[in-house]
N, C-alpha and C positions, 0 to 999 in steps of 0.2 A: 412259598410265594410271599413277595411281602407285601405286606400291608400301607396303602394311600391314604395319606390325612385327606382332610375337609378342603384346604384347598387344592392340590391336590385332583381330586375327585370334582371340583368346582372348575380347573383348568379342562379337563376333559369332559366335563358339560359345554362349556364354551368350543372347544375344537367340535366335538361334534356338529355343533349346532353349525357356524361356518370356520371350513379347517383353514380357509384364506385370511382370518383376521390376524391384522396386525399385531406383531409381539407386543408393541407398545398400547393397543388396546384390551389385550390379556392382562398385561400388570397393572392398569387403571383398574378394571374389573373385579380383581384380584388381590388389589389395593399391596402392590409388589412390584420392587425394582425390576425391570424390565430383563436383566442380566440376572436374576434369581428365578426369573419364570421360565425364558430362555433354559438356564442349568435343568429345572423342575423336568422341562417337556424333555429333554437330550434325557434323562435320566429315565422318563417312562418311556421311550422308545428301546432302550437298550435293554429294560426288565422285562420287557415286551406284552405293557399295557396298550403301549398303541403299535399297530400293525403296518401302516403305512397312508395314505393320502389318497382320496381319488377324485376323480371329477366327475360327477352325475351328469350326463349327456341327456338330452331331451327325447327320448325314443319315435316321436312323431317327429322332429326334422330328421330325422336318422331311416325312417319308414321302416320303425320296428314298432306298430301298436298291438300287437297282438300276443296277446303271454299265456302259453299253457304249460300243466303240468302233467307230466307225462309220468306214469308209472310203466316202471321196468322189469319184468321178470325174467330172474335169469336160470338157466340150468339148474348151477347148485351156488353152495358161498365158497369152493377152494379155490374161486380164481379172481376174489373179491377188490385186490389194486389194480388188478390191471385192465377187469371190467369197470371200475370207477375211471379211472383213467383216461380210458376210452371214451367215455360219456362227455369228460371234462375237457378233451381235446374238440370236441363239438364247436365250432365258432358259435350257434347259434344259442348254447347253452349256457345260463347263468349261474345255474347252481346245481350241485348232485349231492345226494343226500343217500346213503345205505340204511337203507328201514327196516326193523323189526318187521315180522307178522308173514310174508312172504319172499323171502328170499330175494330182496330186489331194490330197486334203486326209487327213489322220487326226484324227477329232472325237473327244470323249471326253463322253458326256452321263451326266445323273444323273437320273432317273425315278424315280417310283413302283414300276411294275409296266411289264410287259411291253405292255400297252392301251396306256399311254403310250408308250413306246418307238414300239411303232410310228405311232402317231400323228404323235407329234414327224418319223420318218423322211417318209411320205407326205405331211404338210400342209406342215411347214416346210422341211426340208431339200430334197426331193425339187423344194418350189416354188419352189427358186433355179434363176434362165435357164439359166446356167453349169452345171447339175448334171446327168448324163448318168444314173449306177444309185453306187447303194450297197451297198456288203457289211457287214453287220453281223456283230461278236464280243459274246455277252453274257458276263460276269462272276459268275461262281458263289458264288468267294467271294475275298475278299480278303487279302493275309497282310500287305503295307504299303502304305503308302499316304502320300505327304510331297512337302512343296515345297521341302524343306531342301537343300543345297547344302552337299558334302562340302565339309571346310576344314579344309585341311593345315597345319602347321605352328605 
């Protein structure tokens, strides 16, 4: 994997932070020709430092406030992609995670209200082959919440 200089690692502190800023206010930043940062960012996309772009929707105009995490036990681990899979096909799910410790997944979904919650658990999750019981944690309240990726140096 190669290795990112200072700026570099500086250019994707600032994307993080907002991925909409201006190319022209990365190279001010950056103190760099606008067409050298441009090259910079084309170059860590295709090394595949950066992954792609998204746009964080507000989950209360969406009437998703509701976020648990759901532990998944399955049978056994031989049918481990295509019960991930399964999980990941969920509209309602954000993240699937295979965890050590008991053979099983940790889901992270985003609902309405509790109606939905369990709904989502009994019809969809519950009706994968591979899916034995689930323990649900519901979410009270939130203090942060990010897909950012600490970067040193």
């Amino acid at each position: 994997m190669p290795m990112l200089d200072a700026i570099s690692l500086k250019i994707l502190k600032i994307l993080q932070e907002k991925a909409r800023i201006p190319n022209i206010e990365v190279a001010r930043q950056v103190e760099m020709a606008p067409s050298a940062v441009l090259e910079r960012i084309r170059k860590m996309e295709r090394q595949g430092f950066i992954d792609g772009y998204e746009v964080r929707l507000n989950p209360t105009r969406f009437d998703r406030r509701q976020i648990a995490f759901v532990e998944v036990s399955t049978r056994s681990v031989g049918d481990l992609p295509r019960t991930g899979e399964a999980l990941a096909a969920i509209d309602e799910v954000q993240e699937v995670h295979y965890v050590a410790g008991n053979d099983g997944y940790l889901v992270k979904l985003r609902v309405a209200d509790t109606a939905e919650l369990a709904t989502v658990i009994r019809d969809k999750i519950a009706g994968i082959d591979e899916v034995v019981s689930t323990r649900t944690t519901t979410v009270l309240h939130t203090y942060k919440e990010t897909a950012r990726i600490p970067i040193r140096g």
